[in-house]
BAZATOR-65026 format. One line per field, with one value per atom (N, C-alpha, C): residue number from 0; x, y, z; atom name; chain. Coordinates in pm, 1 decimal, m for minus. Layout:
# BAZATOR-65026
resi = c(NUM_...) .
u = c(X_...) .
v = c(Y_...) .
w = c(Z_...) .
name = c(CA_...) .
chain = c(A_...) .
//
This chain:
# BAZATOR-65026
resi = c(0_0_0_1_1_1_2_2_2_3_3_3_4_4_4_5_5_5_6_6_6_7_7_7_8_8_8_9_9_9_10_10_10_11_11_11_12_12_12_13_13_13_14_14_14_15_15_15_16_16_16_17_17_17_18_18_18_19_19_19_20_20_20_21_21_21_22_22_22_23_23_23_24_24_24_25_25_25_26_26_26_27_27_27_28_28_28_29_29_29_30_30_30_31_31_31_32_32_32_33_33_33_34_34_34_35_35_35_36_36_36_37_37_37_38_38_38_39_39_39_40_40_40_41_41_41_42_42_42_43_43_43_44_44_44_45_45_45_46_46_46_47_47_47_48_48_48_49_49_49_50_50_50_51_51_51_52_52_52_53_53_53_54_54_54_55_55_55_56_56_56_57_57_57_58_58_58_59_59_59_60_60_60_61_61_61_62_62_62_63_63_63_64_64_64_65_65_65_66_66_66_67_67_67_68_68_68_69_69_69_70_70_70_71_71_71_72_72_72_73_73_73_74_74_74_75_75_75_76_76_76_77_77_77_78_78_78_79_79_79_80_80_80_81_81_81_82_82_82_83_83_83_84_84_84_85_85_85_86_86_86_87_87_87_88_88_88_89_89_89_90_90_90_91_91_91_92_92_92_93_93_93_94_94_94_95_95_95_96_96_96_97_97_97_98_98_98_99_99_99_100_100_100_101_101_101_102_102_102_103_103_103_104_104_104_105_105_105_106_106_106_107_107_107_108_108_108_109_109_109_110_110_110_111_111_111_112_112_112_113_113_113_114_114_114_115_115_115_116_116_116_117_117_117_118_118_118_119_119_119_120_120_120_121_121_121_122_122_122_123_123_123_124_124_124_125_125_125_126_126_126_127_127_127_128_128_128_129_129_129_130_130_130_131_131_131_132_132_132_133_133_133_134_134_134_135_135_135_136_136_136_137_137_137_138_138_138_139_139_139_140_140_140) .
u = c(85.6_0.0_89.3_50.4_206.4_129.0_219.1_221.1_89.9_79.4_10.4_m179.6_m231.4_m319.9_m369.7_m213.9_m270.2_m266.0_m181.5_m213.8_m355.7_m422.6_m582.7_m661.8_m635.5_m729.0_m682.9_m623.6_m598.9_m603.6_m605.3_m615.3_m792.6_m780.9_m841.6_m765.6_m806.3_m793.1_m835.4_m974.1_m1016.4_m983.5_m936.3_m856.2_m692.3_m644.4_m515.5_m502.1_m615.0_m591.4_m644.0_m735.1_m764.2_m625.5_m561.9_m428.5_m329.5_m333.0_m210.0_m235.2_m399.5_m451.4_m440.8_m471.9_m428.7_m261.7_m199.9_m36.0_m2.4_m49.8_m51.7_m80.6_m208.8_m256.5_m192.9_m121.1_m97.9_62.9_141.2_268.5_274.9_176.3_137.1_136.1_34.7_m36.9_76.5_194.3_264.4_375.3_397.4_485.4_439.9_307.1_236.1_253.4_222.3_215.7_369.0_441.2_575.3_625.8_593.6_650.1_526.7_445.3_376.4_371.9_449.0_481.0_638.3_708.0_808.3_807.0_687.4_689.7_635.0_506.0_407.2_568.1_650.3_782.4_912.1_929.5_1029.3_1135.6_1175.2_1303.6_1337.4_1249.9_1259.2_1350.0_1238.4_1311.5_1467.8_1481.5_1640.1_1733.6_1669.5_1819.6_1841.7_1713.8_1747.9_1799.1_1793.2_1895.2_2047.6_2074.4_2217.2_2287.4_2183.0_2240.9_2284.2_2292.2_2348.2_2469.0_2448.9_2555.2_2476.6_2348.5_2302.6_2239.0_2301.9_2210.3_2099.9_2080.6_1930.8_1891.5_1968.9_1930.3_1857.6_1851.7_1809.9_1638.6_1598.7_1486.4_1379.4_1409.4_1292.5_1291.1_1395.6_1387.4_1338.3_1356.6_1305.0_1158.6_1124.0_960.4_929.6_962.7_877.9_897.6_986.7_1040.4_908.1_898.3_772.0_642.8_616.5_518.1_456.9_564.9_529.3_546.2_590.4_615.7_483.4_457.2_333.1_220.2_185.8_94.1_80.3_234.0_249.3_142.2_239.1_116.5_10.6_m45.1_m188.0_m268.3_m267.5_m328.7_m283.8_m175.3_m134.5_m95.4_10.9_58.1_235.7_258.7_447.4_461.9_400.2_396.9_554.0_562.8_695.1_793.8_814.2_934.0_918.4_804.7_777.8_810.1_732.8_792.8_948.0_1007.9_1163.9_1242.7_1202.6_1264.1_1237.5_1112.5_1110.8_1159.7_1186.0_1234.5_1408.0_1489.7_1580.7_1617.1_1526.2_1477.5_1494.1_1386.1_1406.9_1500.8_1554.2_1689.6_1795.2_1823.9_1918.3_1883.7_1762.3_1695.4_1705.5_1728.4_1766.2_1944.4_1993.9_2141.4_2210.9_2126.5_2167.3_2109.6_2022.7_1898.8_1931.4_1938.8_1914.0_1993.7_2170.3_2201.5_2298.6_2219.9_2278.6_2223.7_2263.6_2224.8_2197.1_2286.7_2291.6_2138.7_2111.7_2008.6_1886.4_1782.0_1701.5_1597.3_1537.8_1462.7_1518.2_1651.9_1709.7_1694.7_1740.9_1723.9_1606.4_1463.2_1315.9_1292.3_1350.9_1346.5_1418.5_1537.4_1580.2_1577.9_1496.3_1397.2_1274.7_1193.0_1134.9_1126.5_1226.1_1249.7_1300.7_1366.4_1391.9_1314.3_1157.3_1085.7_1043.8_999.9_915.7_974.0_1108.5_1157.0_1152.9_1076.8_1084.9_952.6_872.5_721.1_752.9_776.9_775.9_870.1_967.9_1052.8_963.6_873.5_749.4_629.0_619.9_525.4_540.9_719.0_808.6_803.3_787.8_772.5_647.0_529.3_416.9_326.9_333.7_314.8_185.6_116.1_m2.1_m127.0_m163.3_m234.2_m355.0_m482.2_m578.2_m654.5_m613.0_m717.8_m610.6_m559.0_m448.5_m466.2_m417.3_m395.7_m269.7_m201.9_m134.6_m141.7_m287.0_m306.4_m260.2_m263.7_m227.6_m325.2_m286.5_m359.1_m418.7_m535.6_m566.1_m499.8_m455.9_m371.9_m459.7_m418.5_m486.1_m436.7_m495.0_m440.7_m529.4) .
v = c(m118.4_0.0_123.5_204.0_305.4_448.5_533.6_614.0_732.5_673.9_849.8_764.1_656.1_598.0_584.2_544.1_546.3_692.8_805.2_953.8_971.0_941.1_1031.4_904.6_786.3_726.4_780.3_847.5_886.8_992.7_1073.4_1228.5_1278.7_1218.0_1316.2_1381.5_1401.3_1508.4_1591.7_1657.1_1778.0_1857.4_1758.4_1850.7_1882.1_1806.4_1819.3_1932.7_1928.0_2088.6_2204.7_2194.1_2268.7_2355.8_2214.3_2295.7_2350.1_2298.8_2355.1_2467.1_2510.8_2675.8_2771.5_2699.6_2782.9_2808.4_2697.1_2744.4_2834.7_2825.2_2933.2_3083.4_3071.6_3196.2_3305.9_3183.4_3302.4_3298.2_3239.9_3235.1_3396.7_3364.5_3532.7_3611.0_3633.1_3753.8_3778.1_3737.7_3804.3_3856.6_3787.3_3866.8_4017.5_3964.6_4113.6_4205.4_4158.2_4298.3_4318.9_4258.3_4351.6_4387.2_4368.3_4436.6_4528.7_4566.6_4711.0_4772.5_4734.4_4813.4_4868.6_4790.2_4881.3_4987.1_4985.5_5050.2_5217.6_5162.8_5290.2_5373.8_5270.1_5330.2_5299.1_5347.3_5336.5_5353.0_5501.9_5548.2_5460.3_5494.6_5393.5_5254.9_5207.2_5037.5_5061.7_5161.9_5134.3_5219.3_5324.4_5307.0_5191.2_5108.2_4988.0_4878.2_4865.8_4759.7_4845.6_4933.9_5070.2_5007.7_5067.8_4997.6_4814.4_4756.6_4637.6_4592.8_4711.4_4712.2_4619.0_4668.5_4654.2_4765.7_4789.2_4885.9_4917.4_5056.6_5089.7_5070.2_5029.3_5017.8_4917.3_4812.5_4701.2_4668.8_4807.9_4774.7_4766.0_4809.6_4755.9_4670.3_4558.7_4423.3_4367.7_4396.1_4322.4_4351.3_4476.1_4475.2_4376.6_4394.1_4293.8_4177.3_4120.0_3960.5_3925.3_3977.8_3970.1_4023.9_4127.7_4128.3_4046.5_4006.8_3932.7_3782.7_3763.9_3572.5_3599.0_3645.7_3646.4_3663.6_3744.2_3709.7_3560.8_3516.4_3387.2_3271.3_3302.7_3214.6_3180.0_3342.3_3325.8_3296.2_3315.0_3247.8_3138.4_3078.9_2947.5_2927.9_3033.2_3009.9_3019.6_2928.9_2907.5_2932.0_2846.2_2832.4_2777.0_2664.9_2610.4_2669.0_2738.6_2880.4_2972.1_3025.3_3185.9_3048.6_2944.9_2929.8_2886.0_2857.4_2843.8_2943.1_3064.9_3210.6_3275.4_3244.6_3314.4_3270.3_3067.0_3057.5_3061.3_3090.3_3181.8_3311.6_3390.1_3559.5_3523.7_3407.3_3453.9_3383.0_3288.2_3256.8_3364.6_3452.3_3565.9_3685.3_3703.5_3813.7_3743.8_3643.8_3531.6_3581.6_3515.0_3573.0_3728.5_3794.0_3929.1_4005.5_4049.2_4119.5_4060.3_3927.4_3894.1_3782.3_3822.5_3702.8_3744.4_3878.2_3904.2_3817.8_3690.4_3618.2_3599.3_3732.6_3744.4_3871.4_3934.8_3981.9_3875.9_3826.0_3731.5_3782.1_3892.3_3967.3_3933.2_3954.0_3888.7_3732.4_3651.4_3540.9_3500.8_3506.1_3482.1_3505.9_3631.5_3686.5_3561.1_3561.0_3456.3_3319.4_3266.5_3125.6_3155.1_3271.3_3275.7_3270.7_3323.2_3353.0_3212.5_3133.7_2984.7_2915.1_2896.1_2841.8_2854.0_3010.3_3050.1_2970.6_2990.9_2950.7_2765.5_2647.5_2525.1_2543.3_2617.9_2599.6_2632.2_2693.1_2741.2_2635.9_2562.5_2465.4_2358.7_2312.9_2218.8_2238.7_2381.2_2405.3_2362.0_2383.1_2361.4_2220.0_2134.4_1996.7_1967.6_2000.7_1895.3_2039.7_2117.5_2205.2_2259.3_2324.2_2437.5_2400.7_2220.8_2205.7_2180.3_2133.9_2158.4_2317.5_2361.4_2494.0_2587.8_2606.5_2688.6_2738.1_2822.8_2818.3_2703.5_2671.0_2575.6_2432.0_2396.7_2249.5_2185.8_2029.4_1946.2_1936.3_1828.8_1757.3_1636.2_1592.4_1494.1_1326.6_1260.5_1144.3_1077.0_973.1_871.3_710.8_673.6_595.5_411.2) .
w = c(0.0_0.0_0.0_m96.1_m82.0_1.8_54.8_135.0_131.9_m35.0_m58.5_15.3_m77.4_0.2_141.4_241.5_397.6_421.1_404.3_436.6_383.1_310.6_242.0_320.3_328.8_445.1_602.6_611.3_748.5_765.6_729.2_755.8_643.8_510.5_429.5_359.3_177.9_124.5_163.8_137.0_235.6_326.5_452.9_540.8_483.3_418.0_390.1_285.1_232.7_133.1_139.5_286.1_394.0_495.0_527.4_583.6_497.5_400.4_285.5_213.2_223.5_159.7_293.1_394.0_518.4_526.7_557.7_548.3_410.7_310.9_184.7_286.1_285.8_326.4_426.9_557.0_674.4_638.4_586.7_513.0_432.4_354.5_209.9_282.6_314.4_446.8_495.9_561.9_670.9_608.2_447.0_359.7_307.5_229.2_199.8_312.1_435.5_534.8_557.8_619.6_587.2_479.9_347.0_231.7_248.9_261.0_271.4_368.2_546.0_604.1_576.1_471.6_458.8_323.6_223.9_179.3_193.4_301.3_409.7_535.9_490.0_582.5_566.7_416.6_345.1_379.5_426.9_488.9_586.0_688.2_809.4_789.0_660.9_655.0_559.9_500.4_430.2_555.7_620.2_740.1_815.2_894.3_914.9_851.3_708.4_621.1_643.4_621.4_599.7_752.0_860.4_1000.3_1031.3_919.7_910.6_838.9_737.7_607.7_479.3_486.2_335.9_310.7_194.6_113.7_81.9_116.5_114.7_m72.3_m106.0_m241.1_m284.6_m225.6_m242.3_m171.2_m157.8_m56.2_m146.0_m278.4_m379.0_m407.0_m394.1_m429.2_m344.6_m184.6_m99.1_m51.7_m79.7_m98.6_m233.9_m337.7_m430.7_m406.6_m347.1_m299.5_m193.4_m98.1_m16.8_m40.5_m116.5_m206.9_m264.9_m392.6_m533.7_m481.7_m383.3_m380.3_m273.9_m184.7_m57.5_m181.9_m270.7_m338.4_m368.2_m439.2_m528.7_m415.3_m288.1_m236.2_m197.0_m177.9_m104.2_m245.1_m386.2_m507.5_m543.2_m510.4_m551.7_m680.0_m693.4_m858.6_m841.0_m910.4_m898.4_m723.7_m633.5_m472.4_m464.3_m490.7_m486.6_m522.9_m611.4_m634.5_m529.5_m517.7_m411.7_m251.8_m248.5_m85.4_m87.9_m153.1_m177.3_m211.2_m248.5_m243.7_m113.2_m50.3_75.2_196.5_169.1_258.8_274.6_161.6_144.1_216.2_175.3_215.5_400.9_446.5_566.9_656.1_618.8_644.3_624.6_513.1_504.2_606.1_609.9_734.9_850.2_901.6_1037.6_1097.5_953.8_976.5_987.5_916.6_887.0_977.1_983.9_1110.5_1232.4_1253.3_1405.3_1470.3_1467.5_1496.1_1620.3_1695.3_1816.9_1928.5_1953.6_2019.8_2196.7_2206.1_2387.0_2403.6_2286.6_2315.6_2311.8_2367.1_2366.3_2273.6_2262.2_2156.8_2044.7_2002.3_1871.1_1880.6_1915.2_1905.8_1899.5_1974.4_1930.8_1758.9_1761.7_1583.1_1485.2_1523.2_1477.1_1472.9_1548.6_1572.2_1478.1_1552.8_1439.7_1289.7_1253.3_1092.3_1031.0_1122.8_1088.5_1113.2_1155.6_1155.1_1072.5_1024.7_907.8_746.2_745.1_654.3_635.9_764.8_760.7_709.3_715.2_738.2_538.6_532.8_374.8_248.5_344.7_278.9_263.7_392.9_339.9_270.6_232.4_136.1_23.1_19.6_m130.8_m169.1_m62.9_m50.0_m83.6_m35.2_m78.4_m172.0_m219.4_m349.7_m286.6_m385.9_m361.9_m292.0_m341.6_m310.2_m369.0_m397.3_m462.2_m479.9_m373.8_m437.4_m399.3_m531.7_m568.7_m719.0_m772.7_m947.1_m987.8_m910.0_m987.3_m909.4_m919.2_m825.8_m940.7_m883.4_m943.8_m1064.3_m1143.5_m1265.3_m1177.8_m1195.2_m1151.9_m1246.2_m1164.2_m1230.1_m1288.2_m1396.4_m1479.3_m1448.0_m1304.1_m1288.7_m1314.6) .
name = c(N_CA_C_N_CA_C_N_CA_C_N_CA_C_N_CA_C_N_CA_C_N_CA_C_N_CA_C_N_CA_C_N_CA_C_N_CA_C_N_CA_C_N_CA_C_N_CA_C_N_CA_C_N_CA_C_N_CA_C_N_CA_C_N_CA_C_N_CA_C_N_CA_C_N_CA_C_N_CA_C_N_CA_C_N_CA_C_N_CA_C_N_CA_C_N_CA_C_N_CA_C_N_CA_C_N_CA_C_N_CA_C_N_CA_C_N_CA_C_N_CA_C_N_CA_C_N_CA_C_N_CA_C_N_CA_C_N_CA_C_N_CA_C_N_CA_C_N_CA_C_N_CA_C_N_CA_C_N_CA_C_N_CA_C_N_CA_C_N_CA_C_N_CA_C_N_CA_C_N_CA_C_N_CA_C_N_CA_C_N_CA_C_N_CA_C_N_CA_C_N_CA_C_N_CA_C_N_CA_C_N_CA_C_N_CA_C_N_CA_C_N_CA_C_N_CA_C_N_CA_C_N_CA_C_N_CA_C_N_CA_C_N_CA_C_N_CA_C_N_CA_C_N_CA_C_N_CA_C_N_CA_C_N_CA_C_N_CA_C_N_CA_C_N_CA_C_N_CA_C_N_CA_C_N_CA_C_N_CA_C_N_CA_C_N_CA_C_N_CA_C_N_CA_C_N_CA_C_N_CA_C_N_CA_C_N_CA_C_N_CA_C_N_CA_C_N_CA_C_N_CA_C_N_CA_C_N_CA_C_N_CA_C_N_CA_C_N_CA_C_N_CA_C_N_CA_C_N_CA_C_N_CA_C_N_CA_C_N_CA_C_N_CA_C_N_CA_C_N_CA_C_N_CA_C_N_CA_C_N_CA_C_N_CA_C_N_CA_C_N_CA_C_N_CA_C_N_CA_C_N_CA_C_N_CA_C_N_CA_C_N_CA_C_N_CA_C_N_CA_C_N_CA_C_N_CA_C_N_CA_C_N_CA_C_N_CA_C_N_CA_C_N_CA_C_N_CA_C_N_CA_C_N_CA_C_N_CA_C_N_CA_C_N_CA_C_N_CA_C_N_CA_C_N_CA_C_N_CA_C_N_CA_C) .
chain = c(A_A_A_A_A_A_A_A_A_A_A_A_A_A_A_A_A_A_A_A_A_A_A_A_A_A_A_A_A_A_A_A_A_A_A_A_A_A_A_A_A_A_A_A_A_A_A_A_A_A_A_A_A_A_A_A_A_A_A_A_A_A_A_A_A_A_A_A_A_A_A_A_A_A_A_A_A_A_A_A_A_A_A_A_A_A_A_A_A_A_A_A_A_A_A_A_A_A_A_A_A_A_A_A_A_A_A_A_A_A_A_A_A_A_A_A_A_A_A_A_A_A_A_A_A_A_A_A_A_A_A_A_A_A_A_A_A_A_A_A_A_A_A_A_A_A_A_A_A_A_A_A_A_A_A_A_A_A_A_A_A_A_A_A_A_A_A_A_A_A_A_A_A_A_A_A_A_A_A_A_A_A_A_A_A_A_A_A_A_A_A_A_A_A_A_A_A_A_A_A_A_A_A_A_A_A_A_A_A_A_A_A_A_A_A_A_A_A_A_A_A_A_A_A_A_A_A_A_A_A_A_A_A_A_A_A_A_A_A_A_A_A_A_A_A_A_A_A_A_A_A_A_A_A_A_A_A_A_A_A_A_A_A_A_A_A_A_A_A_A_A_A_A_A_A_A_A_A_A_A_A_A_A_A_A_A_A_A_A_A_A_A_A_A_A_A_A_A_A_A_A_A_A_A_A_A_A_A_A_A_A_A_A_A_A_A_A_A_A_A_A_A_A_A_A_A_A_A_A_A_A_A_A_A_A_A_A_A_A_A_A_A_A_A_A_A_A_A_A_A_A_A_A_A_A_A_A_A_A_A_A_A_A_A_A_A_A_A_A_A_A_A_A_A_A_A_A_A_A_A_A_A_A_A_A_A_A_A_A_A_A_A_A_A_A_A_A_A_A_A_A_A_A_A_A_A_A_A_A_A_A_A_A_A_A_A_A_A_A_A_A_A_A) .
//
């Protein structure tokens, strides 16, 4: 009996593409809102990249990176690229932003952001989901 059979007798499709439009959703959502709180506070967010030693130049890339991939997922189109770029993104914002470790405020940040980035590596793993724009094809088996 192979794996994929006892998971959908044991859990359900339904719920399983229930949790995988939810992990889409609050994954997107929390990208969209910090790429539009750093754009509602632009300056703000490129002296804080400058105060690390990255360039405030780059803060248009990193609004559309969390923008354009947090869309990718909350519609479910190229999910597996956008959750494998973001979980990149927040692995580099883990190391870079928050790896003052004797402060404990940094380190939560930085647990956090490495969680975020496992939660998004298993998105990359089991894909959009059925109710996505890029669900599967149903098989011909």
């Amino acid at each position: 009996m192979s794996t994929t059979i006892v998971h959908r007798n044991l859990i359900g499709r339904p719920l399983t593409d229930a949790a995988t439009l939810a992990a889409r959703l609050l994954l997107g959502a929390m990208f969209l809102f910090e790429g539009y709180s750093k754009v509602i506070a632009y300056a703000a967010a490129g002296g804080y990249m400058q105060r690390f030693g990255v360039p405030a130049a780059l803060l248009p890339l990193v609004i559309a990176t969390e923008i354009g991939a947090g869309l990718c997922l909350i519609v479910g189109w190229q999910t597996r690229w956008a959750a494998l770029l973001l979980a990149g993104f927040s692995v580099a914002a883990a190391v870079i932003f928050h790896a003052r470790f004797a402060d404990g405020n940094q380190l939560q940040h930085f647990e956090k952001d490495f969680a975020i980035a496992g939660g998004l590596l298993a998105l990359f793993a089991s894909g959009a989901g059925a109710w996505a724009l890029d669900r599967p094809t149903p098989s011909r088996d």
